[in-house]
C-alpha positions as CSV (number, residue, x, y, z in Angstrom):
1,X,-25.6,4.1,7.0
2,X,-25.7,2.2,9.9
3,X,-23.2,-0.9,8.6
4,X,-20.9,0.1,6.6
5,X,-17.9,-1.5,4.9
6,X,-14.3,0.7,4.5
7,X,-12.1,-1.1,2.1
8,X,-9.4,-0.6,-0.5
9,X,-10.7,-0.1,-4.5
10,X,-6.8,-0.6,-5.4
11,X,-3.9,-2.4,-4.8
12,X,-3.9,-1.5,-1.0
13,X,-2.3,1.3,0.6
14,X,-5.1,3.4,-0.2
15,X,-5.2,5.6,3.1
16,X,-8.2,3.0,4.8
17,X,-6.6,3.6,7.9
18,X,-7.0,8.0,7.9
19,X,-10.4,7.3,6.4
20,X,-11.9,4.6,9.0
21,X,-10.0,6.6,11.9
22,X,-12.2,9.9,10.2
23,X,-15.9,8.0,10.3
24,X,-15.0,6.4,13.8
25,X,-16.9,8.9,15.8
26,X,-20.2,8.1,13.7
27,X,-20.0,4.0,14.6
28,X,-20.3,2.2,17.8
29,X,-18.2,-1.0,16.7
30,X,-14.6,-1.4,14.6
31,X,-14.4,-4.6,12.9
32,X,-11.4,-6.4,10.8
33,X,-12.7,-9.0,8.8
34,X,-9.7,-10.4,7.4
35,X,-5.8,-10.6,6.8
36,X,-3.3,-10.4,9.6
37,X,0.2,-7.7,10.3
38,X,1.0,-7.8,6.9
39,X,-1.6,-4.8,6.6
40,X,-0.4,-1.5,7.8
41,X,-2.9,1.0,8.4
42,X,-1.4,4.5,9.2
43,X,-3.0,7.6,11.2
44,X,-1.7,10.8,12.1
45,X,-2.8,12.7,15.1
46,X,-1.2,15.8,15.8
47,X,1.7,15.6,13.8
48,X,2.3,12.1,15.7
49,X,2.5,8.7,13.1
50,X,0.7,5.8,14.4
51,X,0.6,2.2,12.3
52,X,-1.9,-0.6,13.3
53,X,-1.4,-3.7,11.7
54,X,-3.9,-5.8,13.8
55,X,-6.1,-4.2,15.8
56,X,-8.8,-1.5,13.7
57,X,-8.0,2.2,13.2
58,X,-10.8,2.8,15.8
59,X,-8.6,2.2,18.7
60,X,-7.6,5.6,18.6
61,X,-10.9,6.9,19.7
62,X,-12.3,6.8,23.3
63,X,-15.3,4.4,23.9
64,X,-15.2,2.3,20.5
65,X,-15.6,-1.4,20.6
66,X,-12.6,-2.6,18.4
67,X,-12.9,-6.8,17.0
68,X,-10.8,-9.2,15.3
69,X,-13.2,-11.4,13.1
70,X,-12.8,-14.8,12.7
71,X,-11.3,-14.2,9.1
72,X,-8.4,-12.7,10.5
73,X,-4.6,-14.5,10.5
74,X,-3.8,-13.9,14.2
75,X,-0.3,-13.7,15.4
76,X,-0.8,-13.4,19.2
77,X,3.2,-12.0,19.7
78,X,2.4,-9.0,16.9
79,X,-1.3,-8.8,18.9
80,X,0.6,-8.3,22.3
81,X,3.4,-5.9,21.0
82,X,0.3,-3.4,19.4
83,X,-1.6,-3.3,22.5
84,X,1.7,-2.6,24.3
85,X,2.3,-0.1,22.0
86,X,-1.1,1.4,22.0
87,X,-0.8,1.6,25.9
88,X,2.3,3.4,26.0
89,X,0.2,6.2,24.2
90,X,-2.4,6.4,26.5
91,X,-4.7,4.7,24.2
92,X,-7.4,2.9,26.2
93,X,-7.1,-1.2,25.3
94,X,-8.1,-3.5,28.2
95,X,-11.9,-3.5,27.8
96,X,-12.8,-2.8,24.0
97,X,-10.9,-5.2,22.1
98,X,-12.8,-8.7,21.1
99,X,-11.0,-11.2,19.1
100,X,-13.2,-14.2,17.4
101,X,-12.6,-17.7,18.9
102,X,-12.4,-18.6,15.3
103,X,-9.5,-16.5,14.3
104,X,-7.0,-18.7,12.9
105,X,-3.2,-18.0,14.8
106,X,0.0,-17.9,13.2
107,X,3.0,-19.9,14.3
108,X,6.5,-19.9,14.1
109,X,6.5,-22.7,11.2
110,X,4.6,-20.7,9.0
111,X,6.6,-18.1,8.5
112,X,9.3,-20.0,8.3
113,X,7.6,-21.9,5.5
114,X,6.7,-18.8,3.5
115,X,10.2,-17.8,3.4
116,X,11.4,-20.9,1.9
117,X,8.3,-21.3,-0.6
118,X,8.9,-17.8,-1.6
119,X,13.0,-18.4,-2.1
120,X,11.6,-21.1,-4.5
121,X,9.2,-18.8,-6.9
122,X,12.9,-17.3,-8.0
123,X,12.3,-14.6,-10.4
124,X,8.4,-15.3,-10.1
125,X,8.1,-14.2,-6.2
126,X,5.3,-13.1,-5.1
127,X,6.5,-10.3,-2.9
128,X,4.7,-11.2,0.4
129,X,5.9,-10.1,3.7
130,X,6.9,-13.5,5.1
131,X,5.1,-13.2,7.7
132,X,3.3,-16.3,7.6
133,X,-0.2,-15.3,7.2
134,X,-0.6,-17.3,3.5
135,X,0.5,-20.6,5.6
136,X,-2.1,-19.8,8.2
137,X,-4.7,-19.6,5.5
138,X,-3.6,-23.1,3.7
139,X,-3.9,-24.9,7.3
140,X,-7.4,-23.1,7.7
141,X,-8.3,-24.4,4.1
142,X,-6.5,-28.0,4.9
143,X,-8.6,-28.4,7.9
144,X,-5.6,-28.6,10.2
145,X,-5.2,-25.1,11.5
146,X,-5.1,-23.8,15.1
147,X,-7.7,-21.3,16.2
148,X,-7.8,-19.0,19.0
149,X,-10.3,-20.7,20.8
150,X,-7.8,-23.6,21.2
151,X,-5.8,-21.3,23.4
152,X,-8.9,-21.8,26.5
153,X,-7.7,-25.4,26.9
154,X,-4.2,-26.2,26.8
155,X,-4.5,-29.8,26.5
156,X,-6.3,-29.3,23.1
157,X,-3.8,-26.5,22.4
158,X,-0.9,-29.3,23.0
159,X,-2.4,-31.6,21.4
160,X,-2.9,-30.0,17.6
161,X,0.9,-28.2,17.7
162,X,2.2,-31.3,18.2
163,X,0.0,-32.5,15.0
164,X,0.9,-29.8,12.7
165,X,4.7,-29.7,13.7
166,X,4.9,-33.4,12.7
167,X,3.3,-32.5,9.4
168,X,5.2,-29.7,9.1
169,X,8.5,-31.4,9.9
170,X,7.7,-34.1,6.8
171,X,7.7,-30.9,4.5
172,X,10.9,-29.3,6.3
173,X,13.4,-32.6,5.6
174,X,12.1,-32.2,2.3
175,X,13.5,-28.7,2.2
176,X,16.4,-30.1,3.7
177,X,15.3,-27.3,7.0
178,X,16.3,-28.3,10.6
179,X,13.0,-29.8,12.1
180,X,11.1,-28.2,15.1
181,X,10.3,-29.2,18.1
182,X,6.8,-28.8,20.0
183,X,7.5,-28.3,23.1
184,X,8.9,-24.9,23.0
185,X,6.0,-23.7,20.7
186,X,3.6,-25.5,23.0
187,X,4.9,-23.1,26.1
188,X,5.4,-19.9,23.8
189,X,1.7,-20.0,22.8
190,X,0.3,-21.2,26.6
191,X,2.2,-17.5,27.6
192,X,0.1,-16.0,24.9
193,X,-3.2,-17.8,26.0
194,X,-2.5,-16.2,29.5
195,X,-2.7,-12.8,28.0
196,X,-4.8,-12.8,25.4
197,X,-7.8,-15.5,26.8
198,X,-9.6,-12.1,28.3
199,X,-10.1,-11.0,24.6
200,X,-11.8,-14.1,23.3
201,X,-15.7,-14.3,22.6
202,X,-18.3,-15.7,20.1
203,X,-18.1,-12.7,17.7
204,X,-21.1,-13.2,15.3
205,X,-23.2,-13.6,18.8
206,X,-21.9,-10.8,20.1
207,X,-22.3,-8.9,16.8
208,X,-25.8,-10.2,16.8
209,X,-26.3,-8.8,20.3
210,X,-25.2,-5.2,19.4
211,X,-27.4,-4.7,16.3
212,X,-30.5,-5.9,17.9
213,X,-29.0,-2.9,20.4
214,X,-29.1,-0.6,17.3
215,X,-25.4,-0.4,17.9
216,X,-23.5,1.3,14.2
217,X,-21.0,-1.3,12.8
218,X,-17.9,-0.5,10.6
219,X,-16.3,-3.0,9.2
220,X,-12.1,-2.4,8.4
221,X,-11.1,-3.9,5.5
222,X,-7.3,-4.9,4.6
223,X,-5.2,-4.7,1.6
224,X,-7.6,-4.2,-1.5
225,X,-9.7,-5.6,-3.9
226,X,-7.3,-6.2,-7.0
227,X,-5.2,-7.9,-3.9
228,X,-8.1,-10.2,-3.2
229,X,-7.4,-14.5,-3.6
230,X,-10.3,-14.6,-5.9
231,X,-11.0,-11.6,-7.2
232,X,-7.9,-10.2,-7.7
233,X,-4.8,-10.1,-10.2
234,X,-4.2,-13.6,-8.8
235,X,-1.7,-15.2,-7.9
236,X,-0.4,-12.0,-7.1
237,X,-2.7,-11.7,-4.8
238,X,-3.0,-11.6,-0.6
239,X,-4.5,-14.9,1.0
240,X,-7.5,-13.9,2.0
241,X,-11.2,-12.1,0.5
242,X,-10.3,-8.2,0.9
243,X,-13.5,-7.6,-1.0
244,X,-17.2,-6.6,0.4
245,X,-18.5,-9.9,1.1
246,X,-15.1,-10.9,2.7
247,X,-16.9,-8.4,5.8
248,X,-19.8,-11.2,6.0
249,X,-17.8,-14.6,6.0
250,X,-14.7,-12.8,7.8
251,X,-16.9,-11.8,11.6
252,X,-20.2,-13.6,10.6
253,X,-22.8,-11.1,9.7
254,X,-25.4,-11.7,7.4
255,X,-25.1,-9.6,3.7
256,X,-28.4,-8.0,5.0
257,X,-26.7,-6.6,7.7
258,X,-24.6,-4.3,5.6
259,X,-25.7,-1.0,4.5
260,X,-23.4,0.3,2.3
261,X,-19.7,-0.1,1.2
262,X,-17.2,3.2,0.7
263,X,-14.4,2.3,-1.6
264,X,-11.1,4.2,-0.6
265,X,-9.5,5.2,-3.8
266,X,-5.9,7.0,-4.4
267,X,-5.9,9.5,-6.4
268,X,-3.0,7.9,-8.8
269,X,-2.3,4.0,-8.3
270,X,0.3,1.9,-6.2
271,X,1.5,-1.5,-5.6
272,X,4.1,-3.6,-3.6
273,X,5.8,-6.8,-4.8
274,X,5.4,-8.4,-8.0
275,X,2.7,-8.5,-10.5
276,X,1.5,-6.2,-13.1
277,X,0.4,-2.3,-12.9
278,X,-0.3,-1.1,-16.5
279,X,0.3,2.7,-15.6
280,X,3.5,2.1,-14.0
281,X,5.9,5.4,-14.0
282,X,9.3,4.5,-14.5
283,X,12.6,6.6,-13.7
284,X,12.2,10.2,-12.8
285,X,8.7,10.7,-12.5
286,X,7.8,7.9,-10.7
287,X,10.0,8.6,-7.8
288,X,8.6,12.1,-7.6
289,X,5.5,10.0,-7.2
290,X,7.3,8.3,-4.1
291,X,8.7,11.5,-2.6
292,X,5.4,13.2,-2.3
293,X,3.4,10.9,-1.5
294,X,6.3,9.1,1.3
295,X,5.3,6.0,-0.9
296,X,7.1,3.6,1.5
297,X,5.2,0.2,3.2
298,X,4.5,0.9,6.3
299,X,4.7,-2.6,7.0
300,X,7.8,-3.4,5.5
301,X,9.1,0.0,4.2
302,X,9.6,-1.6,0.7
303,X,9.3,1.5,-1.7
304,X,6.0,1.3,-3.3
305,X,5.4,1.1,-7.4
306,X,3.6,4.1,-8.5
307,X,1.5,4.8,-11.2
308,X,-1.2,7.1,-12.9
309,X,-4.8,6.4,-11.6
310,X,-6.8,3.7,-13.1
311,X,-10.4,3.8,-13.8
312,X,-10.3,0.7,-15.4
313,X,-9.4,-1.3,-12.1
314,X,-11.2,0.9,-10.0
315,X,-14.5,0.6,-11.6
316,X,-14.0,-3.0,-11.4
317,X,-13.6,-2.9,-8.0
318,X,-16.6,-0.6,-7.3
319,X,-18.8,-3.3,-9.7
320,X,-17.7,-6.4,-7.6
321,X,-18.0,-4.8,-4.1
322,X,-21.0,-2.6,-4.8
323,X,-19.3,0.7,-4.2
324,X,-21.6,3.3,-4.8
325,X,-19.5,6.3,-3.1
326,X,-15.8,7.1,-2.9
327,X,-13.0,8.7,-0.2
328,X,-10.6,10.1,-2.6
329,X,-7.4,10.5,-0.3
330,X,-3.5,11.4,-1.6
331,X,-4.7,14.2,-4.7
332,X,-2.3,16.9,-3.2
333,X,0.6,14.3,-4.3
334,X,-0.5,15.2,-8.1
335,X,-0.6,19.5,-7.2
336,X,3.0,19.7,-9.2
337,X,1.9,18.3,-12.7
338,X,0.9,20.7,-15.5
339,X,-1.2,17.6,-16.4
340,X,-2.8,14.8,-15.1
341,X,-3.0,11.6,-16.7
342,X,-6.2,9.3,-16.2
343,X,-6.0,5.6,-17.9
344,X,-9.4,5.2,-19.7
345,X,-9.2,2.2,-21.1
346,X,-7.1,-0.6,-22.3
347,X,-5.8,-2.2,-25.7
348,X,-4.7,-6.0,-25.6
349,X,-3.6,-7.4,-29.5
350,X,-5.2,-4.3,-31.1
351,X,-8.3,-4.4,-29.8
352,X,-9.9,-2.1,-27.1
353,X,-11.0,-4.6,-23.7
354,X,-14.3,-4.0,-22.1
355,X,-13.3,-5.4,-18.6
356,X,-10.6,-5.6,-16.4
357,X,-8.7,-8.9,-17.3
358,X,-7.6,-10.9,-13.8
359,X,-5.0,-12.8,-15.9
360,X,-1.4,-11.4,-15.0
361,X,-0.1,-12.8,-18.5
362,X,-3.3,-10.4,-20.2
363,X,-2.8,-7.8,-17.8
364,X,0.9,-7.3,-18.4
365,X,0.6,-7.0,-22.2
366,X,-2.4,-4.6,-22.2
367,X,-1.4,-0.9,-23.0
368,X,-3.1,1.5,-21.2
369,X,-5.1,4.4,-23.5
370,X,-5.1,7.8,-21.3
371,X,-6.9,11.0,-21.1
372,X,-5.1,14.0,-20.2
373,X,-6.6,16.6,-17.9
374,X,-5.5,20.2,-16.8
375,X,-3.7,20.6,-14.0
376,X,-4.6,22.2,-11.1
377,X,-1.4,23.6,-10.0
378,X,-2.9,24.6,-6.5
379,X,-1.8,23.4,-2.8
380,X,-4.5,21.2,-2.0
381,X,-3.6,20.2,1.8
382,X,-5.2,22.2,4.5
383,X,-8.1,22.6,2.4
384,X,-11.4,21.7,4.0
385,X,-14.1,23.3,2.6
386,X,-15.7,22.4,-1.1
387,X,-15.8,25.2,-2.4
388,X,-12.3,25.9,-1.9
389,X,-11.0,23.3,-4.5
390,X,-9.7,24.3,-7.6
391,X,-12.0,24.6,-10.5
392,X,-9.6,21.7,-12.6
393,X,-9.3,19.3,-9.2
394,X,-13.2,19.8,-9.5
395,X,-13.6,18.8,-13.0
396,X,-10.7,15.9,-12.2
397,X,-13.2,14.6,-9.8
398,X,-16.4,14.9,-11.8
399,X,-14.2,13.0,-14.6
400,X,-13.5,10.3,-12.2
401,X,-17.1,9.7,-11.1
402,X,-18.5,9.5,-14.4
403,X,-15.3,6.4,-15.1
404,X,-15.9,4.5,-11.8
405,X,-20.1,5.2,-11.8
406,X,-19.4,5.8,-8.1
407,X,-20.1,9.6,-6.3
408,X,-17.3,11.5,-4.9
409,X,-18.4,11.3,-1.0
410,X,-15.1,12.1,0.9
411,X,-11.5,13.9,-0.3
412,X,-8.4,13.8,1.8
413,X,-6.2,16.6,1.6
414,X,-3.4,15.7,3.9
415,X,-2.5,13.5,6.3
416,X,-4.2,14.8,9.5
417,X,-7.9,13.9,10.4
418,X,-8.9,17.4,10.1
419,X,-7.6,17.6,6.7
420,X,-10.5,16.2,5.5
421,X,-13.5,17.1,3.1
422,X,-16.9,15.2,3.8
423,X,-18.8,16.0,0.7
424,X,-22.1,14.6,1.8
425,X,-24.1,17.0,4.6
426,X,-25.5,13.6,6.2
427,X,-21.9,11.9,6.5
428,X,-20.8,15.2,7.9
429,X,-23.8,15.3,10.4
430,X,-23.4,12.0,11.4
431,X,-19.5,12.5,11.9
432,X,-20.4,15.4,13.5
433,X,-22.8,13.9,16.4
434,X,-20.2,11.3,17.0
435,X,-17.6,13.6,17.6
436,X,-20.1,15.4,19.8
437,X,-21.1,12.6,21.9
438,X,-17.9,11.7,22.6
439,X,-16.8,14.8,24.1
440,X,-14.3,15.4,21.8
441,X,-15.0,18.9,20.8
């Protein structure tokens, strides 16, 4: 397990941020490989709520080397704000955080943009946080986006704002928007380059550097696979590739590099903003769902769509990303239920699929066939041994596995790190020795 990818099997939200934050102390190197602060990524640490929406979950522990890949939407004001944040903590952030000279930034235009393209969907929004990161993408795609390395020489920096606000003003007076001006966004982001130029390397060298060093990479992923802009339930989708090989293109690693990927996998199903979710709970049921499980963006603090779990979209998401082993986090939200309801398969005109269908106007009609299971009517938090779990949350988990043809590897039972089961003795050893050499025990 040297490289290894963390990333969401779901519709994001999963608990990456409690599982990355628990494997830290067996890697050397923290990596997001893709989206921007539209991610939230929550850890608790003595009873204390943290949310990192830039910089990796890794932060949190001493000595880590934390990175911003170049597939990562970079909004250098949300970039400042965390480290300021992180700093007020005590959390050590001068001389471990690298971002890529190829991360694309965000400006003030694109958000502004996303709001007005997103007013225009009408009933058919998307449900994005508006926080310009899809408009960042579409200038990376066009060819006319600003990078960070642009912020190292402020004539160049100059020089392509005032480009892209003069496009951008052509699509504004066609919105009928008041058009911008470059000046002030020229002197906003020449502050930034101030602060942030210290952070900015040649990531896949550096990367490069470290593993001939034998260093331990983790790579961070953000939102989830059925989230992902090709893989996904597009175009209800995020605006970037939240899958595995997203980690490759997203830092610039070769696929040879990685050594295994760890699929984070709720133990029921959620989802923000539009688009379907066949095992949606409705009314009274699904809010319990909310209540226990504080299903609340931590991003936005929209209330999150919850459902029973789905082996069909999670074994889809272990096929594409080459999951072979799963952190089960959020079961003790289900320790209520006399029964548990697992979606098996899926029936679209009468007949029974034998894949997970992409298309939103398939997926929305489907209707989801379930398998009940026994409760375990047991008070799973706090438990953190294996052979303290219920003999039902046992055969719940077995049930799982055999859906998803991916092993059982880690279970969260509550929010803090220690509340954590790692299944596999060599995970636990190599968690173990990390903690160890890093004085934290």
């Amino acid at each position: 397990m040297a490289n290894l990818v963390v990333l969401g099997t779901q519709w994001g939200d999963e608990g990456k941020g409690k599982i990355v934050d628990v494997l830290t102390p067996a890697f050397d190197v923290i990596i997001r490989y893709q989206g921007g602060h539209n991610a939230g990524h929550t850890v608790y640490i003595g009873g204390k709520k943290i949310v990192l929406h830039l910089i990796p979950s890794g932060i949190l522990h001493p000595h880590k080397l934390c990175i911003l890949g170049n597939g990562v939407a970079l909004n250098p004001r949300a970039f400042l704000d965390e480290l300021a944040s992180l700093r007020s903590l005590g959390v050590e952030v001068d001389d471990n955080i690298v971002i890529s000279r190829q991360a694309h930034l965000i400006l003030p235009y694109h958000s502004l943009l996303e709001r007005w393209f997103e007013a225009r969907r009408g009933q058919k929004q998307i449900g994005t946080t508006c926080r310009g990161i899809g408009p960042s993408y579409e200038d990376k795609a066009a060819r006319i986006g600003i990078r960070a390395g642009d912020l190292l020489d402020l004539d160049v920096l100059r020089a392509k704002i005032e480009e892209n606000v003069a496009w951008k003003n052509e699509i504004l007076r066609l919105a009928s928007l008041p058009e911008l001006e470059p000046k002030p966004i020229f002197e906003e982001y020449a502050a930034y380059a101030d602060e942030i130029a210290k952070y900015i390397q040649d990531v896949s060298l550096l990367l490069a550097r470290l593993m001939r060093e034998k260093k331990c990479l983790l790579f961070e992923g953000a939102q989830g696979t059925l989230l992902d802009v090709d893989h996904g339930t597009y175009p209800y989708v995020t605006s970037s590739n939240s899958t595995a090989g997203g980690a490759c293109t997203g830092c610039g690693v070769g696929p040879t590099h990685i050594n295994g990927v760890l699929g984070v996998t709720k133990a029921y199903i959620t989802r923000v903003g539009g688009g379907p979710m066949p095992t949606e709970i409705q009314g009274a049921e699904g809010r319990l769902f909310q209540e226990r499980g504080d299903e609340f963006g931590a991003t936005t603090g929209r209330p999150r769509r919850c459902g029973w779990f789905d082996a069909v979209a999670v074994a889809y998401a272990c096929r594409i990303n080459g999951i072979d082993r799963i952190a089960l986090t959020k079961p003790d939200v289900l320790d209520v239920f006399d029964e548990i309801k697992i979606c098996v398969g899926y029936r679209y005109r009468g007949e029974r699929l034998k894949y997970f269908p992409t298309e939103p106007w398939i997926l929305e009609r489907v209707e989801p066939e379930y398998r009940s299971l026994k409760g375990w009517k047991k008070e799973l938090r706090g438990i953190r041994d294996y052979s303290g779990l219920p003999a039902a949350f046992i055969d719940y988990l077995h049930f799982i596995e055999d859906l998803v043809e991916a092993r059982v590897a880690i279970i969260s039972t509550g929010m803090e790190r220690g509340e954590t089961i790692l299944i596999e003795e060599r995970l636990q050893d190599l968690v173990n020795l990390g903690v160890l050499k890093a004085g934290l025990v």
